[in-house]
C-alpha positions in Angstrom: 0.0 0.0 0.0 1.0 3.5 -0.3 2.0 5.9 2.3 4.0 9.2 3.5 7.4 7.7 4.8 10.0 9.1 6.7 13.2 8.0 6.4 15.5 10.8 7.5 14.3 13.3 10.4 16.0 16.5 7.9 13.5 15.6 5.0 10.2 15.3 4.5 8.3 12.3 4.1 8.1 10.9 1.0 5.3 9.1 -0.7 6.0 5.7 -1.1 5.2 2.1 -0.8 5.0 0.1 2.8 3.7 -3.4 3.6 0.1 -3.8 4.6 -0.8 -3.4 7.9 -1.3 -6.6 10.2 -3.5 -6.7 13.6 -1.8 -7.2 16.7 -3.7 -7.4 19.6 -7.4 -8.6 20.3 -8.7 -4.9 19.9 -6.5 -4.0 16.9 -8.4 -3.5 13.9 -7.5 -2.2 10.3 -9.1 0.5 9.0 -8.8 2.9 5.8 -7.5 6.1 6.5 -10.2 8.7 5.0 -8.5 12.2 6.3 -5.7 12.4 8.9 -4.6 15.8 9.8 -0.8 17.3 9.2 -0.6 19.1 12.8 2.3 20.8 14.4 2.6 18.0 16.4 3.1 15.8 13.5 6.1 17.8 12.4 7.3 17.6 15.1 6.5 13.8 15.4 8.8 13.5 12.0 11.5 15.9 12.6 12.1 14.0 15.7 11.6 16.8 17.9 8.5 15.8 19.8 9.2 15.1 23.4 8.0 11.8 22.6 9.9 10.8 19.8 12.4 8.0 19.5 15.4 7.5 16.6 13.3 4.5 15.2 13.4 4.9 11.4 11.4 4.7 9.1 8.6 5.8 10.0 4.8 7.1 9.1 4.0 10.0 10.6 0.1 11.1 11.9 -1.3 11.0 15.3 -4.9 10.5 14.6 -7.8 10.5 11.6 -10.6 9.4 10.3 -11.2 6.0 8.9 -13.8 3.8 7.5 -13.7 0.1 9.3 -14.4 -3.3 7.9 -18.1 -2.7 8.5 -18.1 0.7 6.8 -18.5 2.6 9.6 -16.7 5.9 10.3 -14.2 6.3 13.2 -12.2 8.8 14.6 -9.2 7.5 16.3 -5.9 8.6 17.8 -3.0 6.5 17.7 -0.4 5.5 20.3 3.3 6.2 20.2 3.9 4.0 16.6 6.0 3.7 13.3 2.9 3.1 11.5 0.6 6.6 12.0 -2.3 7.7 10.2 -0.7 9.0 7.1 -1.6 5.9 4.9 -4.0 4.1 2.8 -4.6 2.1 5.5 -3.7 1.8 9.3 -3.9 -0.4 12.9 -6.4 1.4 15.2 -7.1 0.5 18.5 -10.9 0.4 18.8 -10.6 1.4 23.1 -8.7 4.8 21.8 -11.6 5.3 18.8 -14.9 6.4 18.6 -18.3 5.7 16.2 -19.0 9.2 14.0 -22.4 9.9 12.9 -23.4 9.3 9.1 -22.7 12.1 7.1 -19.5 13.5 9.2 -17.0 15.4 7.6 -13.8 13.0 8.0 -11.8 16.3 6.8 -13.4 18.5 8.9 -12.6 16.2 12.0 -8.7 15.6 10.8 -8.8 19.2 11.1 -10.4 20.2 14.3 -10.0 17.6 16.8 -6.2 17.7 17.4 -6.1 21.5 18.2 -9.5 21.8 19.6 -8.4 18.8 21.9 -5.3 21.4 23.6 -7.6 23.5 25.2 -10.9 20.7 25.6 -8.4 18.6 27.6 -7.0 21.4 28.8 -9.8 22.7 30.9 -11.9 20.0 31.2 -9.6 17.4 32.0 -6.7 19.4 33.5 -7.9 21.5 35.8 -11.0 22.2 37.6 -13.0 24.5 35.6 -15.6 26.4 36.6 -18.5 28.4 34.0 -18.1 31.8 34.7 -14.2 32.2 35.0 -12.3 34.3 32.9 -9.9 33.1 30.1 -7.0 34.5 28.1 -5.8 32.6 25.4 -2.5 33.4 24.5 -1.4 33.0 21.2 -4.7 33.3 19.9 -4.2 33.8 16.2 -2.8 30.2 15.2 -5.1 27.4 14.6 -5.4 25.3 18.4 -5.3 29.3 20.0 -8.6 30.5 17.3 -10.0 26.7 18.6 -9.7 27.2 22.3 -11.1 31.1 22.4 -14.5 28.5 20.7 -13.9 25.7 23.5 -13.7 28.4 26.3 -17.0 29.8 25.0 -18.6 26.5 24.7 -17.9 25.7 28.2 -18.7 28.8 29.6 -16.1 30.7 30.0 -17.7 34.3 31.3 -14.8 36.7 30.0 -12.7 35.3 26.9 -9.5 37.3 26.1 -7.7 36.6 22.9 -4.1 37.6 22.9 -1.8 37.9 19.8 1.2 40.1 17.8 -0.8 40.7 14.9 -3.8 43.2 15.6 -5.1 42.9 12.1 -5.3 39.0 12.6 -6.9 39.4 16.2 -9.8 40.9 14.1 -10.1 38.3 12.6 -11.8 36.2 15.0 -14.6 38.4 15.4 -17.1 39.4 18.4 -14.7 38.6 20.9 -12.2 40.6 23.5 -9.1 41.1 21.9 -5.4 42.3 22.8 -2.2 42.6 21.5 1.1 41.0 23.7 1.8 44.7 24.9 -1.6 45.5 25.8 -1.8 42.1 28.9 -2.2 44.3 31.6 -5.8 44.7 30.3 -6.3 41.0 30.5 -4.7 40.6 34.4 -8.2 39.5 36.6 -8.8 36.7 34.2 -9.0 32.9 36.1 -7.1 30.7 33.3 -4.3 31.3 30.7 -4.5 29.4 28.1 -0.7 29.5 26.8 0.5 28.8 23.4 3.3 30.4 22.5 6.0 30.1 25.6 9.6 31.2 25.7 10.8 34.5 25.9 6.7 36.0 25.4 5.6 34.4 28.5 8.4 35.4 30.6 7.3 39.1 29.6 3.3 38.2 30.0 3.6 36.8 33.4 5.0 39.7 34.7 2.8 42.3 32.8 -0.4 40.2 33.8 0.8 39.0 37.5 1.7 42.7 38.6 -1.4 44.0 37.1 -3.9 42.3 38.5 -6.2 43.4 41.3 -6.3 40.9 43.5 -3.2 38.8 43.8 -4.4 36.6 46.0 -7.3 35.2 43.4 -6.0 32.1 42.2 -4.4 32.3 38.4 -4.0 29.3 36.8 -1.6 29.6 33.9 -1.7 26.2 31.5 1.6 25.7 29.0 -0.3 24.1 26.4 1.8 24.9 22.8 5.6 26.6 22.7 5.6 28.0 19.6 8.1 30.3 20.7 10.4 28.4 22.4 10.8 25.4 24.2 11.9 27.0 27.6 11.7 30.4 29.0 12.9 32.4 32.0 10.6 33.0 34.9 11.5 35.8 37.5 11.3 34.3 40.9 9.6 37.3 42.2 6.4 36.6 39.9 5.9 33.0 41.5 6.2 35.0 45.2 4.0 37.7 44.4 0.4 36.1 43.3 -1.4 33.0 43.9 -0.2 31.9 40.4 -0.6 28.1 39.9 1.7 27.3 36.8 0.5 23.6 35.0 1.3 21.9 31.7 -1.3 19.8 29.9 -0.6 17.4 26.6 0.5 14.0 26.7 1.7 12.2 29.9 0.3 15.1 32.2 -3.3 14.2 31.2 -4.1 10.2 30.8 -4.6 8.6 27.6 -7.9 7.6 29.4 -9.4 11.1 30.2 -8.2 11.8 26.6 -10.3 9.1 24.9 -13.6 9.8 27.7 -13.5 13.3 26.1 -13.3 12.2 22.1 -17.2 11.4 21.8 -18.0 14.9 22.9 -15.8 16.8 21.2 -16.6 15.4 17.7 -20.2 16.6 18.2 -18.9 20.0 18.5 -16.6 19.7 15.3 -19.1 21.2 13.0 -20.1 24.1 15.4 -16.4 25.2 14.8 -15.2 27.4 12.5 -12.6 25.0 10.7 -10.2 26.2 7.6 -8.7 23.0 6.3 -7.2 22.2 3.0 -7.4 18.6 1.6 -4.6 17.2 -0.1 -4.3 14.1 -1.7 -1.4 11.9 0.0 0.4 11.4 -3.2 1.3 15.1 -2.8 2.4 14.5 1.1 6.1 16.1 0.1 4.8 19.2 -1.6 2.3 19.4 1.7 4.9 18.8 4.3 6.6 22.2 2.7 3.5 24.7 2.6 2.3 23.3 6.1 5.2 25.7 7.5 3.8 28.4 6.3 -0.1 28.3 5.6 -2.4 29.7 8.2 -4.9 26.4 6.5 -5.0 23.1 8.5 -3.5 20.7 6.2 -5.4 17.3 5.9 -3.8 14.6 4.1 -6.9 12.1 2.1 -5.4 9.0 1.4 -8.6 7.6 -0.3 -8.5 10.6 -2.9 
């Protein structure tokens, strides 16, 4: 069968053929990939940068998808740590870590959303302890998961949504919602949750601006690293962890269970198509030329393997 193949972490995958999946375990089952989406963390899952990642070559990159299973239903599923991901004509799911779609669902729009919109789902429902009501910034607010979560915050309630980002013109963008720019924090200070995104040397700068503004510092302030799209660490002034009831967390894989992931998957898909998802399909014979515009495009790639 055909699939997108890695076999060097400095180049991108290549489309290629790979022996057909076989069933391992008693709730293995094959399945044919209909949409799997090319996420940041699938780069990163191929470059070998991922936390996760191991030196095992070759590999087939993807996390998670859509597939149709021997009985022609439609699954979502997300895969465990594997060589063989979702980037394929065909793939091993396991059935515990999938769930039944309706008829009808859009497999591309689900490849899209579901990754992202799981950061901040997980993130608040899973994470921590969430109340309707509270206030949320999301930081980094202008990339795909960030424009997801200020939608997941609203959905579960969130009574004050702040969306933080550089670019003013694309903070517009999102529409009827509180917006500010990364100098402008101090106007976001009282919220409850940060929803953080971006890391490195921006969030050493916000928790100061936000920490020292706020009115109360004794009101709890839960900050949640969720993405690190600008860097990987980041200098924290001691004085900021002194001064407030600041509660700093990290949710993603390992710090939430693979459980409490999966309980959450049937109930996200059913708010897939209230989202407002830009995805691009691309057949997987054009994985390569994909790989290469995915670093730049503001669209949610999604790889179609049945196209």
């Amino acid at each position: 069968m055909k699939a997108a193949v890695v076999s060097s972490f400095d180049r991108p995958p290549a489309y290629a053929d790979i022996a057909d999946p076989i069933p391992r375990g008693p709730d293995d089952l094959v399945v044919e990939v209909l949409a799997a989406g090319l996420h940041p963390r699938v780069r990163s899952q191929a470059d070998g940068s991922h936390y996760t990642s191991t030196d095992e070559l070759p590999l087939v990159p993807g996390i998670d998808g859509v597939g149709r299973d021997p009985e022609g239903r439609s699954r979502y599923f997300v895969l465990p740590d594997t060589t063989l991901g979702s980037m394929a004509e065909r793939t091993v799911i396991d059935t515990r870590r999938s769930v039944l779609l309706p008829p009808g669902a859009d497999p591309v729009a689900l490849a899209a959303a579901m990754n992202p919109a799981m950061s901040s789902w997980v993130a608040l429902r899973r994470r921590i302890d969430f109340s309707a009501g509270q206030g949320v910034l999301v930081l980094g607010a202008t990339g795909n998961a960030g424009r997801l979560a200020v939608e997941v915050a609203r959905l579960l309630g969130a009574g004050r949504i702040v969306a933080a980002g550089r670019s003013a013109e694309r903070l517009a963008a999102l529409g009827a919602v509180e917006t500010i720019t990364f100098d402008e924090l101090a106007g976001a200070a009282d919220v409850d949750v940060v929803l953080d995104y971006v890391w490195g040397e921006p969030t050493a700068r916000a928790l100061v601006d936000v920490v020292t503004a706020r009115a109360d510092r004794g009101k709890p302030l839960t900050w949640i690293e969720v993405g690190s799209v600008a860097g990987s660490t980041t200098a924290i002034p001691s004085a900021v962890l002194r001064a407030a009831r600041l509660q700093l967390v990290g949710s993603g894989q390992g710090s939430v269970p693979t459980r409490d992931i999966v309980a959450e998957l049937a109930a996200l898909a059913e708010e897939v198509p209230r989202f407002d998802v830009d995805a691009r399909a691309v057949p997987l014979s054009a994985v390569t030329h994909a790989w290469v515009d995915a670093a730049t495009s503001r669209q949610r790639i999604v790889i179609t393997p049945r196209a």
